[in-house]
C-alpha positions in Angstrom: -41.5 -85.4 68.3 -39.6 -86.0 71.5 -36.8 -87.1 69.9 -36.3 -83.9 68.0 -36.5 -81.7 70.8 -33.6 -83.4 72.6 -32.1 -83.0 69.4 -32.4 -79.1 69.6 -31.7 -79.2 72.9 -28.7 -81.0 73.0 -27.8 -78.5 69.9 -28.5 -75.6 72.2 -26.1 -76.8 74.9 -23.3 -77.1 72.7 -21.6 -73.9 72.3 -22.4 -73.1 76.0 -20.0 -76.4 76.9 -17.7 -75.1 74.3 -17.5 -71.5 75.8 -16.7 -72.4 79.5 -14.0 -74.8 78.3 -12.2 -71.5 77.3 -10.5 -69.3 80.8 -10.8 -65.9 79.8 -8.9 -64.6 83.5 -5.6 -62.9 82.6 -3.9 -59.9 81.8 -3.7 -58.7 78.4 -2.0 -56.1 76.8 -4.3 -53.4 74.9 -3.3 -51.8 71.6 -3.6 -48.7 73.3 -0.4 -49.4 75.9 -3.1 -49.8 78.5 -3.5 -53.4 80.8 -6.7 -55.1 81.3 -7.2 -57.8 83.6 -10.2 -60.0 84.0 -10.8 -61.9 87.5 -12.7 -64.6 87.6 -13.9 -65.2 91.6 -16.6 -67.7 92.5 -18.5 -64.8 93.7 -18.1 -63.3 90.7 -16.1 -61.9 87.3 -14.9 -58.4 87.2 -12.9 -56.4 84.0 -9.8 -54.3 85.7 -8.4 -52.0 82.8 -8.3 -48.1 83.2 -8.9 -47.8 87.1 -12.2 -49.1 87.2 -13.2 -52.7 88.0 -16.2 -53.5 86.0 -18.7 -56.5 86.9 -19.1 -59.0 84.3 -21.4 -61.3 83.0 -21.1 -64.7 81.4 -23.0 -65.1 77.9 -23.0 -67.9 75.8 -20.1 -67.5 72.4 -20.5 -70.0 69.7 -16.4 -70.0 70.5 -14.2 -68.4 73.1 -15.6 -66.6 75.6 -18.0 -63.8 76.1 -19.0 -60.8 79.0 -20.9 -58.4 79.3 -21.2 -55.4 82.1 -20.9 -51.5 82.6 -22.2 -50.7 79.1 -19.1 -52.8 77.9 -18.8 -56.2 75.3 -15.7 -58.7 75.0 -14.8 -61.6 73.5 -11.9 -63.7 73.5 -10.5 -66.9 71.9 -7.7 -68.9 71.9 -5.1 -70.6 74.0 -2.7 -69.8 77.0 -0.5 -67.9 76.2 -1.7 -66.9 72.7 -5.7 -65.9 73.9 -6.8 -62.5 72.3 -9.5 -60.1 73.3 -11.7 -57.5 72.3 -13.3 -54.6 74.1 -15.9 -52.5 72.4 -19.0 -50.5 74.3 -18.6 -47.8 76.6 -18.7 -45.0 73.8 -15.2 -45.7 73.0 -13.8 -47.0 69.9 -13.0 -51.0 69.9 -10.1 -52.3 71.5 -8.1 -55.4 70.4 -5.7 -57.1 73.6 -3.0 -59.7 73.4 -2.7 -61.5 76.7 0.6 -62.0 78.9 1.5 -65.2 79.1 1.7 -67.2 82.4 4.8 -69.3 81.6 8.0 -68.4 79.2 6.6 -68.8 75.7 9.2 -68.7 72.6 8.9 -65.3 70.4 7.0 -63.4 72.9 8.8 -60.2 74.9 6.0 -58.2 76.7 6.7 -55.2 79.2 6.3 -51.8 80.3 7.4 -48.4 79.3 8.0 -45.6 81.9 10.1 -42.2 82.8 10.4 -40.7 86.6 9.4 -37.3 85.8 5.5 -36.1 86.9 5.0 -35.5 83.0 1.8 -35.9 81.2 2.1 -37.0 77.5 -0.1 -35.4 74.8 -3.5 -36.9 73.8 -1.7 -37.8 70.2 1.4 -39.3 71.8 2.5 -42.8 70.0 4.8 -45.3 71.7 7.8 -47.3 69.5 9.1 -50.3 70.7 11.7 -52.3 69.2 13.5 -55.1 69.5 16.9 -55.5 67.8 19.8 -58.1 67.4 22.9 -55.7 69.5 25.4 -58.6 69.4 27.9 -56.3 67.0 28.7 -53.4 68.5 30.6 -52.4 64.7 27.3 -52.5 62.8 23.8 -51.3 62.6 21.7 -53.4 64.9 19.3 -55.9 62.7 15.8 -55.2 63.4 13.9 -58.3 64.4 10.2 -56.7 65.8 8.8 -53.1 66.4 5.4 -52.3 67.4 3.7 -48.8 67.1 1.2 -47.8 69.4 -1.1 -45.0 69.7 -1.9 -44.1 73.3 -5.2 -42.4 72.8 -4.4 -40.5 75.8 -2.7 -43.1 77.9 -0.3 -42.2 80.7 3.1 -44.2 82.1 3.1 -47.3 82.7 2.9 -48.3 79.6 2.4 -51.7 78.3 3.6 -53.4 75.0 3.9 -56.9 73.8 6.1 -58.1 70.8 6.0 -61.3 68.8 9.1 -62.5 66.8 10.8 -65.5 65.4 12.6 -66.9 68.1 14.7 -68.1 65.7 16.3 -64.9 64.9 16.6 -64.1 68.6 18.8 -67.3 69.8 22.7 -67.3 70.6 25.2 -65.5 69.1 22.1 -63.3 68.8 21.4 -60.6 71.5 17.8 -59.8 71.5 17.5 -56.0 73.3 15.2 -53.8 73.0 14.2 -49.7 73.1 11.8 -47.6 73.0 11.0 -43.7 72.3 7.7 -41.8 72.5 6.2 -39.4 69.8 3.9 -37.3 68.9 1.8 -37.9 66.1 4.2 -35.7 63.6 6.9 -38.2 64.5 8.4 -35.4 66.7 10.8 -37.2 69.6 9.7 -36.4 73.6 11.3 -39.1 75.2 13.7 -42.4 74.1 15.2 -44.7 75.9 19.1 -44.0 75.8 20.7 -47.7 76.6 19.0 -50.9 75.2 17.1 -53.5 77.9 18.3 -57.0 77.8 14.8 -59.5 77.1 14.8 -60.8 80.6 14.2 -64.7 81.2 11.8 -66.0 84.2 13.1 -68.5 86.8 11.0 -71.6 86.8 9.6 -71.7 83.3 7.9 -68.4 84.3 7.4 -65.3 82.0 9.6 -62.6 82.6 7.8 -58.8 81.3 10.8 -56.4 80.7 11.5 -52.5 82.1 12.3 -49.7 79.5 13.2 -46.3 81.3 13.0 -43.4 79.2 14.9 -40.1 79.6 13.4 -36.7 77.7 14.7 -35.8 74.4 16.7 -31.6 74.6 15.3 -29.5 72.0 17.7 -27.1 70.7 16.5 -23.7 71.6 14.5 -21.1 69.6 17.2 -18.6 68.0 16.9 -15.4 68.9 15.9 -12.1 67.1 18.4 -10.3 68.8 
């Protein structure tokens, strides 16, 4: 009889070894444009993502990690640099995050969207980034990744992360990227009018990229007259 409850509770322990193996602190990228961040302090862990700083909890995940706190749930797996995370709770709809990796990582380009002007953007706005081969000038720039992004009310900075073959993206290749904001009619407010080199990090380090967008003229209304 003894022998079967070490069993069970050596069965129990498992996944709770297995879940603090994983480091859930990062940032990561939302699918909303929006950053999360979760600290992890010995006196504490704590979710940054909106402009509030949430206190977490530890719970045990068969796999990955798992927190709980302020009415909120996520979960995360996988590795540096490729670790995922989802955010659900809070009366909001479920949000998947990508995080930002630590160190230069092959087929990866992650960065922010902005524009100077004190401008809000429209509940229904949806953010376009792409990233295309520019190294011929005479031709129509091959598209090698584009992510579409629907801001759910989100405001500048915005955040974005691409994945790509890497492949495509090497010498003679020249990997740039652009961006342009919509509404959800596909009607343009604001695009970035040069492409942004995809910047490389001194000492191994990732390197997040700067797209500056300038607002789109609309023709005027004709007149009656």
């Amino acid at each position: 009889m003894r022998s079967l409850v070490a069993c069970a509770a050596l069965l129990v322990s498992v996944p709770a070894a297995a879940d603090y193996r994983v480091a859930a602190s990062g940032r990561y990228i939302c699918g909303d444009g929006s950053l999360a961040a979760i600290v992890e302090q010995p006196y504490g862990s704590f979710l940054q993502h909106r402009g509030r700083e949430v206190t977490l909890s530890r719970r045990l995940a068969l796999s990955g990690f798992r927190y709980s706190g302020g009415g909120l749930d996520l979960r995360g797996k996988g590795v540096e640099g490729a670790k995922t995370l989802t955010i659900s709770g809070g009366g909001n709809p479920s949000l998947s995050c990508k995080a930002v990796p630590a160190t230069a990582t092959p087929g990866v380009a992650t960065g922010t969207v902005t524009y100077p002007a004190r401008i809000a953007l429209p509940p229904d706005a949806v953010l376009v980034v792409e990233l295309r081969d520019t190294a011929r000038a005479d031709a129509v720039a091959p598209l090698l990744a584009r992510t579409q992004i629907r801001l759910r009310g989100n405001q500048v900075p915005l955040y974005w992360r691409l994945d790509f073959d890497a492949r495509r993206a090497e010498p003679p290749a020249r990997a740039s990227l652009s961006a342009r904001i919509t509404d959800r009619a596909g009607r343009l407010a604001w695009t970035s009018d040069t492409f942004t080199p995809v910047p490389v990090g001194a000492n191994n380090e990732h390197a997040a990229a700067e797209i500056r967008l300038v607002p789109v003229r609309t023709a005027p209304a004709p007149s009656n007259r």
